[in-house]
MARBA-3410 file (N, C-alpha, C, O; in Angstrom, 1 decimal):
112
178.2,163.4,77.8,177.0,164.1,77.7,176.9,164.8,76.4,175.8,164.7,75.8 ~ 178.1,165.7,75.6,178.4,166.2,75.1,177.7,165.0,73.2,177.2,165.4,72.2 ~ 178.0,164.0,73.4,177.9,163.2,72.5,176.0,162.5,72.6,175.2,162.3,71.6 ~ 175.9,162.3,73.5,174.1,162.5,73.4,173.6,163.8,73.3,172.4,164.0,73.1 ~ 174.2,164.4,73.3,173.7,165.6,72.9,173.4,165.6,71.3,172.4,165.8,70.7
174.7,165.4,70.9,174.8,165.2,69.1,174.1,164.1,68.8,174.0,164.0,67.6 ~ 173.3,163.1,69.7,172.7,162.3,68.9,171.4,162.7,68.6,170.7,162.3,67.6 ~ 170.9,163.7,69.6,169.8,163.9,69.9,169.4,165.1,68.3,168.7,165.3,67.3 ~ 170.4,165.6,69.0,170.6,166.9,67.4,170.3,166.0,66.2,169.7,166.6,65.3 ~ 170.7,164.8,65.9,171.1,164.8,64.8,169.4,163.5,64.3,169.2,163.2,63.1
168.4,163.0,65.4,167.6,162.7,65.5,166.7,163.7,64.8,166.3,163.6,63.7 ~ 166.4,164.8,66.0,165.5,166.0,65.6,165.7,166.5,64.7,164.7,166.9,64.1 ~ 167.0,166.8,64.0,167.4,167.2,62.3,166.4,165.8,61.0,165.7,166.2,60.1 ~ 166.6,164.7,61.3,166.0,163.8,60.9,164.6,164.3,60.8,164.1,164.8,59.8 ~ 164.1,164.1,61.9,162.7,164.3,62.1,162.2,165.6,61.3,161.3,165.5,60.5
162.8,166.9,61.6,162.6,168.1,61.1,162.2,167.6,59.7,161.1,167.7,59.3 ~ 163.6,166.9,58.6,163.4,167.0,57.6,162.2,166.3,56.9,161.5,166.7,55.9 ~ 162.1,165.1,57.7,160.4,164.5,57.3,159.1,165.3,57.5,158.0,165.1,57.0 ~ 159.5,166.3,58.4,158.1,166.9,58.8,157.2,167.7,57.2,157.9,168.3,56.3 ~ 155.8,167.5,57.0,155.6,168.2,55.7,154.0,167.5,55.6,153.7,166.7,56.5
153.2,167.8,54.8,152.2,167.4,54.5,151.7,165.6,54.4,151.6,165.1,53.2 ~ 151.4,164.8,55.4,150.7,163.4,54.9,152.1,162.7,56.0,152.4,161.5,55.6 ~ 152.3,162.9,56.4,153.5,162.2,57.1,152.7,162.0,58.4,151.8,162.6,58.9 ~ 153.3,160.9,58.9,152.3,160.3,60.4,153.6,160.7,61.3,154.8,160.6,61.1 ~ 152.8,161.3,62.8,153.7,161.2,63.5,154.8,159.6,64.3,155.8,159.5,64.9
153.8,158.5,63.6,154.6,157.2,63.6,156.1,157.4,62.8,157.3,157.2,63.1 ~ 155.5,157.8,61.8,157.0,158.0,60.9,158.1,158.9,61.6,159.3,158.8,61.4 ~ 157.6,159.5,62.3,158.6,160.8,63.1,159.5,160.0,64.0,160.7,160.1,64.1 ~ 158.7,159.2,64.7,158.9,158.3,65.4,160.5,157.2,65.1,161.6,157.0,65.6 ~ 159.6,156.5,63.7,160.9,155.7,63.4,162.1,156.0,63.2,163.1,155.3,63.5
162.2,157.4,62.6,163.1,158.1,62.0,163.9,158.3,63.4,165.0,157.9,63.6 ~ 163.3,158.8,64.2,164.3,159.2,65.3,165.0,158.2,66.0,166.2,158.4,66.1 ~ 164.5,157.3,66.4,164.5,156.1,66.9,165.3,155.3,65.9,165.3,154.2,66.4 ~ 165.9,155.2,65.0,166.6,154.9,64.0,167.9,155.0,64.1,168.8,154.2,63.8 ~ 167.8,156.6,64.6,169.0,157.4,64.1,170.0,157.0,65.7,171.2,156.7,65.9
168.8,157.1,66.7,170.1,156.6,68.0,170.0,155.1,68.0,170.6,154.4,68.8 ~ 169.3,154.6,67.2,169.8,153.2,67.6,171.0,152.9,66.9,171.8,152.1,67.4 ~ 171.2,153.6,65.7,172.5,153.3,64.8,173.4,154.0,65.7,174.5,153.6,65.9 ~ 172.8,155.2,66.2,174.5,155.7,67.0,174.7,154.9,68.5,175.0,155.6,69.5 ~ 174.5,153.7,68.6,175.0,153.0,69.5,174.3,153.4,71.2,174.9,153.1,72.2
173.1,154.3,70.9,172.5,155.0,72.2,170.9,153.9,72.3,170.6,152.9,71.7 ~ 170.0,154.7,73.3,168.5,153.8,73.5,167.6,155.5,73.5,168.2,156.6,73.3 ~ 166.8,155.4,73.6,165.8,156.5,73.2,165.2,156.5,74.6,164.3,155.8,74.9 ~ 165.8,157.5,75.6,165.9,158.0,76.3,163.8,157.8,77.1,163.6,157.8,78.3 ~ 163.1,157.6,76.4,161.8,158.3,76.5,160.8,156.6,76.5,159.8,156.3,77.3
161.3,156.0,75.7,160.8,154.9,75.7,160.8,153.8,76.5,161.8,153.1,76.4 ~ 159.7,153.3,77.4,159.3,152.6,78.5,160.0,153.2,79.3,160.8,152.5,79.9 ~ 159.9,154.7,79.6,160.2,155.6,80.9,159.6,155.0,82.0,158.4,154.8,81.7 ~ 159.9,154.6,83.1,158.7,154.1,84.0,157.9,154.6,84.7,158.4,155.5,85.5 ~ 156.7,154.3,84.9,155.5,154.5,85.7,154.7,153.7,85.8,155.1,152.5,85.8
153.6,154.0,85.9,152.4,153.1,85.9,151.6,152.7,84.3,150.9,151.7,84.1 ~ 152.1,153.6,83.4,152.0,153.4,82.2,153.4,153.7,81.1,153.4,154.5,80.1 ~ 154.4,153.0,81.4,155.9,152.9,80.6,155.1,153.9,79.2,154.1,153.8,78.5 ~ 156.1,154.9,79.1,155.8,155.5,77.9,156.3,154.5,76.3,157.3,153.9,76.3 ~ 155.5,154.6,75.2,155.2,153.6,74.7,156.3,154.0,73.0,156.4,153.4,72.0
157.0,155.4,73.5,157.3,155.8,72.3,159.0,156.3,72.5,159.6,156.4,73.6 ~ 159.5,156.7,71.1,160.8,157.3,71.2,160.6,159.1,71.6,161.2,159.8,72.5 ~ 159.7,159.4,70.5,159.7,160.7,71.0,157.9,161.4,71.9,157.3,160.9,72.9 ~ 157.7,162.2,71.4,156.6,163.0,72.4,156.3,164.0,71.3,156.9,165.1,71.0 ~ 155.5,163.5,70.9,154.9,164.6,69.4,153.6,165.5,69.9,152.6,165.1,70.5
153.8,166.8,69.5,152.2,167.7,69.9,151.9,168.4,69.2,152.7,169.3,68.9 ~ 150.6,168.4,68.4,150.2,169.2,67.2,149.6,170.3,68.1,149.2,170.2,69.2 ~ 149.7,171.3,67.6,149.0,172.7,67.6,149.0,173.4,69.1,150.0,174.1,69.5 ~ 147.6,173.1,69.7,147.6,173.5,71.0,147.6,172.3,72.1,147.3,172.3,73.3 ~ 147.9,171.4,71.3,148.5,169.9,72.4,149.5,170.3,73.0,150.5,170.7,72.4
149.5,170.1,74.5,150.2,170.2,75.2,151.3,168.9,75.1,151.2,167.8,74.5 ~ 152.4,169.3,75.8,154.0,168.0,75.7,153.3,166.4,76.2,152.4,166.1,76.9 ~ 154.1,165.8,75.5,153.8,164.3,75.9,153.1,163.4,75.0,152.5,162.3,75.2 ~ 153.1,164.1,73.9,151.7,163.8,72.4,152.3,162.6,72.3,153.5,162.7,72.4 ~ 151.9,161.3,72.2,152.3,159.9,71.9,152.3,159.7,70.1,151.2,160.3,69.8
153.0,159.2,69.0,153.1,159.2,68.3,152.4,158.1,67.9,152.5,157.2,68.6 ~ 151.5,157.7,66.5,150.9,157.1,66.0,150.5,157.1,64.7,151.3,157.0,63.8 ~ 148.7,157.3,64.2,148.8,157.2,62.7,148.4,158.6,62.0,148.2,158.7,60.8 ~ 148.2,160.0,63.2,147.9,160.7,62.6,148.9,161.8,61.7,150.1,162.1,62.0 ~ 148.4,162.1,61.1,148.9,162.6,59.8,149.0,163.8,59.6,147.9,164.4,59.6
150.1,164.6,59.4,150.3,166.0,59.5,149.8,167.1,58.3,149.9,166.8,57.2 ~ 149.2,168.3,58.7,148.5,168.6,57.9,149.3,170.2,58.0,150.0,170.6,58.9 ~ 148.9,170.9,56.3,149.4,172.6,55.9,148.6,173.2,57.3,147.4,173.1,57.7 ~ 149.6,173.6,57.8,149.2,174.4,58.7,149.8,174.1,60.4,150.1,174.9,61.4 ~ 149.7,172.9,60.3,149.8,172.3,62.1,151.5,172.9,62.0,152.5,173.1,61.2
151.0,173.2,63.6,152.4,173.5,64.7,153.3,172.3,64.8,152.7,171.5,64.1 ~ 154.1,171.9,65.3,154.7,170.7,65.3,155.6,170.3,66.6,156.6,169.8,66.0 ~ 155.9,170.1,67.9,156.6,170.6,68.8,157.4,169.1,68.7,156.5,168.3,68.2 ~ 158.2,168.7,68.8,159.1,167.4,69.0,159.9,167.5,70.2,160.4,168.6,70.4 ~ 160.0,166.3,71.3,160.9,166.3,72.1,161.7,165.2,71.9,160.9,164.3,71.8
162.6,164.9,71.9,163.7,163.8,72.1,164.6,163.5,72.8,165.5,164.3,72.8 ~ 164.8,162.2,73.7,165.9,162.1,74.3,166.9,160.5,73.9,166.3,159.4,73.7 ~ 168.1,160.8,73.9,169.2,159.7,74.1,169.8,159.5,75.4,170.3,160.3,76.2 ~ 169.6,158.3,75.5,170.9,158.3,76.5,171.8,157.0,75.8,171.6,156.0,75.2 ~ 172.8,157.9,76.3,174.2,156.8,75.1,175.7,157.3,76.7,176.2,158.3,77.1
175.8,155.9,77.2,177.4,155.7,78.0,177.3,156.2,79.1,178.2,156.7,79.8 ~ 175.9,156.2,79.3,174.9,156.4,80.6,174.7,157.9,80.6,174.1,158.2,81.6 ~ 174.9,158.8,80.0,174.5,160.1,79.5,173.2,160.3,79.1,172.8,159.4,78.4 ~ 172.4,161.3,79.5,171.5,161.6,78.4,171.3,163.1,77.8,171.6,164.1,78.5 ~ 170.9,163.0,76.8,170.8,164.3,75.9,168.9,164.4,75.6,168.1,163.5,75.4
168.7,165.8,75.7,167.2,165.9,75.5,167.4,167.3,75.1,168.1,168.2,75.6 ~ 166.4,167.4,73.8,166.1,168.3,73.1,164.5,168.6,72.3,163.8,167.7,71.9 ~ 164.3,169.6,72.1,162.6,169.8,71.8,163.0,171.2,70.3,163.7,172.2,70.3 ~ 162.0,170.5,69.1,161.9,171.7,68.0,160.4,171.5,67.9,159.6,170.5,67.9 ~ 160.3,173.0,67.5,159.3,173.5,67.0,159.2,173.7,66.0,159.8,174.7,65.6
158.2,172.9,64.5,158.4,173.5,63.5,157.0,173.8,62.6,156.1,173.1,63.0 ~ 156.8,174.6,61.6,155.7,174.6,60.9,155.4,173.9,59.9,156.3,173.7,59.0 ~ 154.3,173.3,59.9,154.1,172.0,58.4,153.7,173.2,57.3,152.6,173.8,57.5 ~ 154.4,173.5,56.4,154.0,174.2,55.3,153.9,175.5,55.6,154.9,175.9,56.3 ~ 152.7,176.7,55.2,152.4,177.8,55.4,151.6,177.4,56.5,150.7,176.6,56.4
152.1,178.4,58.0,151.4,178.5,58.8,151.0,179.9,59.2,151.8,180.7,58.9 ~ 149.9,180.4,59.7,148.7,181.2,59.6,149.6,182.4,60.4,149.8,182.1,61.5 ~ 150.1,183.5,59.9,150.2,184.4,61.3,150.4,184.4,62.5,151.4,184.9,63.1 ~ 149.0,183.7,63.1,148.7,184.1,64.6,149.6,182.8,65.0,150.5,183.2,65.7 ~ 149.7,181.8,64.8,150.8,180.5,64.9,151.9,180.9,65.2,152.4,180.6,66.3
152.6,181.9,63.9,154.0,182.3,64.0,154.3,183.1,64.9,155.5,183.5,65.0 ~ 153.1,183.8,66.1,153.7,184.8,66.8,154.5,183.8,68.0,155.2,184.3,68.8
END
């Protein structure tokens, strides 16, 4: 458990550092999705099952988007909130973790 944990950490550190002005949340995506597939895990989140298999590694939510944001071509802007969730599972473990971060200078009322 202990080691999906670290992969998950080390995913969302990824992602954190791409976050910034013009970046797609697709890209958030790859990056994370990258980082556990080299560490020998599967991305916890993707084709989760239901009636609609979730279609992604992580769950991206701008602003006042609620959890579950599907990743694609939009593009992060000065100002947006940024919430990321990620999961690994690696040796039948899984690790799940969520950051919040700001794209650039964000407004005050954001930071409360």
């Amino acid at each position: 458990m202990r080691e999906a944990g670290r992969v998950t950490a080390k995913a969302l550190a990824a992602v954190r550092e791409l976050i910034r002005p013009g970046v797609t949340t697709a890209e958030l995506n790859a990056a994370a999705e990258e980082i556990i597939r080299k560490s020998g895990g599967f991305p916890t989140f993707l084709k989760y099952p239901g009636p609609y298999p979730y279609p992604a590694t992580i769950c991206v939510s701008i602003n006042e988007e609620l959890v579950h944001g599907i990743p694609g071509k939009r593009k992060l802007r000065t100002g947006d909130v940024v919430s990321v969730d990620c999961g690994t599972t690696l040796e039948g473990f899984i690790g799940d973790a969520a950051i919040t971060v700001g794209v650039g200078e964000v407004s005050s009322l954001a930071s409360v």
